[in-house]
C-alpha positions in Angstrom: 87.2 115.9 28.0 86.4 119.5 27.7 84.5 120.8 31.0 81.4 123.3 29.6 80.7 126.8 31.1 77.0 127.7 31.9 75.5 130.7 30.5 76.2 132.8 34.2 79.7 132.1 33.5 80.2 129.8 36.8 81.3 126.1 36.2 78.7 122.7 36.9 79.4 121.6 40.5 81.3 118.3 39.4 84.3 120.9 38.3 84.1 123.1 40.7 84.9 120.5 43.1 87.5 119.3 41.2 88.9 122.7 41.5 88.3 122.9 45.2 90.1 119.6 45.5 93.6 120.6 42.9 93.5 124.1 44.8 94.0 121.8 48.3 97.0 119.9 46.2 98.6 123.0 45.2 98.3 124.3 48.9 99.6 121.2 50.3 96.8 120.8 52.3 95.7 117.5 53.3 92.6 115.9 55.2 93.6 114.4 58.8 91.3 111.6 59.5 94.4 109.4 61.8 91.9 108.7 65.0 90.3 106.3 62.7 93.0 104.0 61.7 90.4 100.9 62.1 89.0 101.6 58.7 90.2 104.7 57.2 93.5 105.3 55.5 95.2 108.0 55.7 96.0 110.3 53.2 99.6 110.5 54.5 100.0 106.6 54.7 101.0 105.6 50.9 100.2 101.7 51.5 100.1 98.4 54.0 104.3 98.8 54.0 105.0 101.9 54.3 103.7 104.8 56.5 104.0 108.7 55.7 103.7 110.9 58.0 103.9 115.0 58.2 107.1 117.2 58.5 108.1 117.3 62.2 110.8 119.6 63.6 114.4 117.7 63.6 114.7 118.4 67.3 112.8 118.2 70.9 111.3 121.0 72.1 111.8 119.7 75.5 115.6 120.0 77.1 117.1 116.8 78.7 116.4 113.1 78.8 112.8 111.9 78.4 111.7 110.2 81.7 109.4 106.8 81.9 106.4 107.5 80.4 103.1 106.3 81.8 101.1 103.8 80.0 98.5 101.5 80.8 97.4 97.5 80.1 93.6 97.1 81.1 92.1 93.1 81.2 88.8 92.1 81.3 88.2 89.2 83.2 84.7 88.4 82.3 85.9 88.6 78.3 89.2 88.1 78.4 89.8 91.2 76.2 93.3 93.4 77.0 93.0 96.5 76.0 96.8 98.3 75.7 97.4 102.1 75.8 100.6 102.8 74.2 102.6 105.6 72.4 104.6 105.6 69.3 107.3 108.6 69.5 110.3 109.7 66.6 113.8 110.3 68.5 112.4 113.8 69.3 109.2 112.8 71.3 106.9 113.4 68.5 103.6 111.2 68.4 104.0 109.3 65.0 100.3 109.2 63.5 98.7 107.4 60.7 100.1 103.2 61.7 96.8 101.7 60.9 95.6 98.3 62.5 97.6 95.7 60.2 100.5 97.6 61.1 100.7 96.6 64.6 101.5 92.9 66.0 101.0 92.4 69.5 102.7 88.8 71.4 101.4 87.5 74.7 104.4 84.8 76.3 105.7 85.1 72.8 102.0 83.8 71.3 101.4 86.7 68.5 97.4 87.7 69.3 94.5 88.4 67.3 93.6 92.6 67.0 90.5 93.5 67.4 90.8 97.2 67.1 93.4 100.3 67.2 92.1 103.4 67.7 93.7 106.9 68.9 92.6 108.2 72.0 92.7 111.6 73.3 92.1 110.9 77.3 91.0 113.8 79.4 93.3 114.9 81.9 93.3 116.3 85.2 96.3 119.1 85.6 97.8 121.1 88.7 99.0 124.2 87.7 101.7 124.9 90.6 103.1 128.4 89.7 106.5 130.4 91.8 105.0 133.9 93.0 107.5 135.6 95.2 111.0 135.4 96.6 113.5 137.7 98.0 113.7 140.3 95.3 110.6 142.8 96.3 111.4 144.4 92.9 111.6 141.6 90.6 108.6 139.6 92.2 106.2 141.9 90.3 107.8 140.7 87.1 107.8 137.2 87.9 103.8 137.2 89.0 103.5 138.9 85.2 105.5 136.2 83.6 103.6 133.1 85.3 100.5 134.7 85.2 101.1 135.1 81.5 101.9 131.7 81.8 99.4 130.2 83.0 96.6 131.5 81.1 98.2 130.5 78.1 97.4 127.0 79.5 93.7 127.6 79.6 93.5 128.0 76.0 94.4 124.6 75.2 92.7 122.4 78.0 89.8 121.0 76.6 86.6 121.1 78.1 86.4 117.4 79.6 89.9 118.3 81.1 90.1 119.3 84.5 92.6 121.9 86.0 93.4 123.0 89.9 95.8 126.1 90.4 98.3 126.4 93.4 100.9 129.4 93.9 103.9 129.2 96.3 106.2 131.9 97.9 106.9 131.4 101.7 103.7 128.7 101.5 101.7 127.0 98.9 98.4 128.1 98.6 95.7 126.8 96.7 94.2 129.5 94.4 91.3 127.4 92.6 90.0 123.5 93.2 89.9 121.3 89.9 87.1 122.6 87.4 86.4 121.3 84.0 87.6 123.7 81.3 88.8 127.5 81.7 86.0 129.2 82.1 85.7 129.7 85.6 89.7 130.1 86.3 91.2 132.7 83.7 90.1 135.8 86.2 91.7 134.4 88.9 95.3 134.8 87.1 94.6 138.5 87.5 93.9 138.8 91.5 97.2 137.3 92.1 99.3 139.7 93.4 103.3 140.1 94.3 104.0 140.0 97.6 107.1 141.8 99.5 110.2 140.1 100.6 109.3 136.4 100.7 111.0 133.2 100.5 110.7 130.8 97.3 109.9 127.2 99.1 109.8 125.0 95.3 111.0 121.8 97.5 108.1 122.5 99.9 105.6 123.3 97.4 106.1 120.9 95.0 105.8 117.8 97.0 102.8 119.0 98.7 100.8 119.3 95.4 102.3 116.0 94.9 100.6 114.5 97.8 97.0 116.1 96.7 97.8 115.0 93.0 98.1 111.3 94.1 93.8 111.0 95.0 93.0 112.5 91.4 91.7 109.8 89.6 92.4 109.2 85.8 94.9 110.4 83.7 97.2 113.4 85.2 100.2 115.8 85.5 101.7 118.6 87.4 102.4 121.5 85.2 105.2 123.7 86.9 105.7 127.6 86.3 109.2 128.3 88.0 112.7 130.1 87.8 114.0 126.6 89.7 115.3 128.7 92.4 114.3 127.5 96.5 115.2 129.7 99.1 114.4 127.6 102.4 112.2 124.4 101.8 112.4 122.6 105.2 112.8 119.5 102.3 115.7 118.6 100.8 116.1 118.6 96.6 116.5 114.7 97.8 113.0 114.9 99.1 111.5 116.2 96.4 113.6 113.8 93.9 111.6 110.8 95.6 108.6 112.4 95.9 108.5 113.0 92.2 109.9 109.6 91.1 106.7 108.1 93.7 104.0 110.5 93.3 102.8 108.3 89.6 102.0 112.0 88.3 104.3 113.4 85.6 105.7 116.7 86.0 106.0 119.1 83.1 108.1 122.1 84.2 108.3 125.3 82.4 111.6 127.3 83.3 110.4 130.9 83.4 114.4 131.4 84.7 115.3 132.8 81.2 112.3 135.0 81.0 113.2 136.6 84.2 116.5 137.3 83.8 115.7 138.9 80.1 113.3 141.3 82.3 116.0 141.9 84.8 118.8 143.0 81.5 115.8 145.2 80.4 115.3 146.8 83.7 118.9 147.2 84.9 118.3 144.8 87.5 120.6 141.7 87.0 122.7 143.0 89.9 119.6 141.3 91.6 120.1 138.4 90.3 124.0 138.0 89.9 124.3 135.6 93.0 121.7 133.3 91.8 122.9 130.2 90.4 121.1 129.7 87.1 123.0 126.6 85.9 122.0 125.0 89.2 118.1 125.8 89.3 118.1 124.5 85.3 120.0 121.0 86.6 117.4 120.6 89.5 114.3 121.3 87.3 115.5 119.1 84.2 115.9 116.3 86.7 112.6 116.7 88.8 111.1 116.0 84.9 112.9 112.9 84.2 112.5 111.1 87.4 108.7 112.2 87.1 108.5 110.7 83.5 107.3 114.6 82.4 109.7 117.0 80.6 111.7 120.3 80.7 111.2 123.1 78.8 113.3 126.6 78.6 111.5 129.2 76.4 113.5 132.4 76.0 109.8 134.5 77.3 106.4 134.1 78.0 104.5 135.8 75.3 104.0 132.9 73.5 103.8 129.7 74.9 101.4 127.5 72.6 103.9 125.5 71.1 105.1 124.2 74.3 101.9 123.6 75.7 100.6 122.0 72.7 103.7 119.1 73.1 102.9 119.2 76.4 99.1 118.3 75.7 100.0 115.8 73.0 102.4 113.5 74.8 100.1 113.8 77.9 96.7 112.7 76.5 97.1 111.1 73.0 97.7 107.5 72.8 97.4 104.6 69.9 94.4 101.8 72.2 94.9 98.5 70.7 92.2 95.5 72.2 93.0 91.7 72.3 91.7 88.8 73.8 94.2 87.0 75.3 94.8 83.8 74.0 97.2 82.6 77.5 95.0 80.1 79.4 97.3 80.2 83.1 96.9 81.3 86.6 95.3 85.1 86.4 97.9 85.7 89.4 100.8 84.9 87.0 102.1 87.8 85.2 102.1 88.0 81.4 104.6 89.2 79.1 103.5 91.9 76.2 105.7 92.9 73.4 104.3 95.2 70.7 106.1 95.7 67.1 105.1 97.4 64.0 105.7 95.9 61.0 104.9 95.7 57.0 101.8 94.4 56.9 102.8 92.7 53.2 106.0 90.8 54.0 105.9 91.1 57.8 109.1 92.9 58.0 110.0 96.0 60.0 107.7 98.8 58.9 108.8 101.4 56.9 108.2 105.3 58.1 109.1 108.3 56.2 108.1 112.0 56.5 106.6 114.0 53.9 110.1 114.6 52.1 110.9 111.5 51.8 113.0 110.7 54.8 112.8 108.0 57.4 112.0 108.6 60.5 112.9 105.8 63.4 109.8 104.9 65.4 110.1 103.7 69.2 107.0 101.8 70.9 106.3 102.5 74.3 104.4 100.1 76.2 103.7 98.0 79.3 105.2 95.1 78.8 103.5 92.6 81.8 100.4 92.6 83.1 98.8 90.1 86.2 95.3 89.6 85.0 93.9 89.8 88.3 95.3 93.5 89.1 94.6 95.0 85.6 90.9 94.7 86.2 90.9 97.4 87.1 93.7 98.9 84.6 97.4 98.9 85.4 99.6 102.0 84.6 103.6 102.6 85.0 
């Protein structure tokens, strides 16, 4: 069927949307409608068996092992209704999108449950920014106040404006430099009053598990995100201390090694005599541990001028999670505890479901998940 051309010379609307629509095929553009996976499929996901999903890098942008990460059963005891709050990963840590509601099969004490809904969340979240501002080196502290400060405003521009974000500093002391405020507007000017000091000690062990401590009465969803070289000078705590602290303190820490950055500075400025004796390997190893045992993760960009990426991983395995709702079909003591298990599967044949990326390949998918719940403590909502 031949299309006809008006007299101005410009197409009837029917074909200029058809145009609009084969220029977004040719551009390889595509509409993203995955926080409704209730009722709206996905222009990735190709049918009920088999789930595409977009191009993801082939490796973690985090270093290290992935820690624990926190998620969260909640019961309602006048309804019965569970609600889960889970996470679907690939091997790298990358959230796997577009699993819609038939594709998930939740078992109570090994009774498979009735789904009432899945949806995608995108929780608001509370962070402490804890940034290293000093240490022994007079003339590199200067540099490293530019590279966290650099840092840390780079955060700002991707907390959203429900989130919440308190800012601390450490040298000899921590020191809180702004209480939690919702968004960024009232804290980016405050990254440029921070000033170098002189000779001063670099107390991470110190600082760390105090923010910790204040961490632990923030309620809802949160995280410690931490700008430092890894180096501590004279903590009166041990790196023991701050292990446990970390594996206790129920708040992830995401730590950003600015140790690279520095030392590039330091090459450029003919200063790495300055930092010959420090013990780079050792400050890496201490870091990428105080991220596991935390259930956060560790990340070593080669500078500071562009951190988006990493904050935007960062932000995504923080706050986005796949909420699936129940009601329990287990009639037993609410003190008892329940076992969950959660599995994806086709939802034509009820075998394992299939997940491939945008070129065809398949991508491995790991549920992560509470798997027990006492109905009278998750009245409240249960998280580990």
């Amino acid at each position: 069927m031949q299309s006809t051309v008006r007299k101005n010379g410009s197409l009837p609307r029917p074909s200029l949307v058809w145009l609009v629509l084969w220029n977004c095929l040719l551009l390889g553009q595509n509409v993203n409608v995955h926080d409704q996976p209730n009722d709206s499929p996905d222009s990735h996901a190709a049918t009920e068996g088999e789930v595409r999903i977009p191009n993801r890098a082939a490796t973690s942008l985090f270093k290290g092992e992935q820690g624990k990460q926190r998620t969260e059963i909640h019961y309602d005891p006048a309804t019965g209704m569970v609600t889960i709050k889970l996470l679907v990963q690939d091997p790298s840590g990358y959230f796997i999108p577009n699993i819609r509601r038939n594709n998930f099969v939740v078992y109570e004490n090994g009774v498979r449950q009735k789904i009432a809904t899945v949806d995608i969340e995108h929780a608001p979240v509370s962070l402490g920014l804890l940034m290293e501002c000093g240490g022994r080196h007079p003339s590199l502290n200067k540099d490293l106040v530019e590279e966290v400060t650099r840092a840390g405003r780079q955060l700002l521009e991707v907390v959203g404006r429900e989130d919440k974000i308190a800012i601390w500093k450490y040298a000899d002391a921590v020191e809180q430099v702004a209480g939690f405020t919702p968004g960024a507007e009232t804290a980016d000017f405050l990254f440029y009053k921070i000033q170098a000091p002189g000779v001063s000690e670099a107390n991470l062990y110190d600082a760390l598990i105090a923010v910790l401590e204040k961490m632990k009465t923030v309620a809802g969803r949160r995280a410690v995100i931490l700008l430092s070289t890894g180096v501590d000078t004279f903590s009166k705590a041990t790196y023991g201390d701050v292990l446990k602290a970390a594996r206790d303190a129920d708040t992830p820490v995401y730590v950003i090694s600015v140790g690279p950055a520095l030392r590039r500075v330091a090459e450029l400025n003919e200063s790495r005599g300055l930092i010959a004796g420090i013990d780079w390997r050792k400050a890496e190893r201490e870091l990428q541990e105080i991220a596991r045992v935390s259930g956060g993760r560790f990340y070593t960009p080669p500078e500071t001028l562009d951190l988006s990426v990493t904050y935007d991983d960062i932000i995504e395995n923080l706050k986005v999670r796949y909420v699936i709702t129940y009601k329990s079909s287990t009639v037993a003591d609410p003190n008892s505890p329940r076992a969950v298990r959660v599995e994806l599967v086709n939802a034509k044949n009820g075998g394992p479901l299939q997940i491939v990326d945008a070129n065809g390949k398949t991508i491995h998918a790991k549920v992560i998940f509470q798997d027990s719940y006492i109905p009278s403590a998750a009245g409240k909502g249960t998280e580990k």
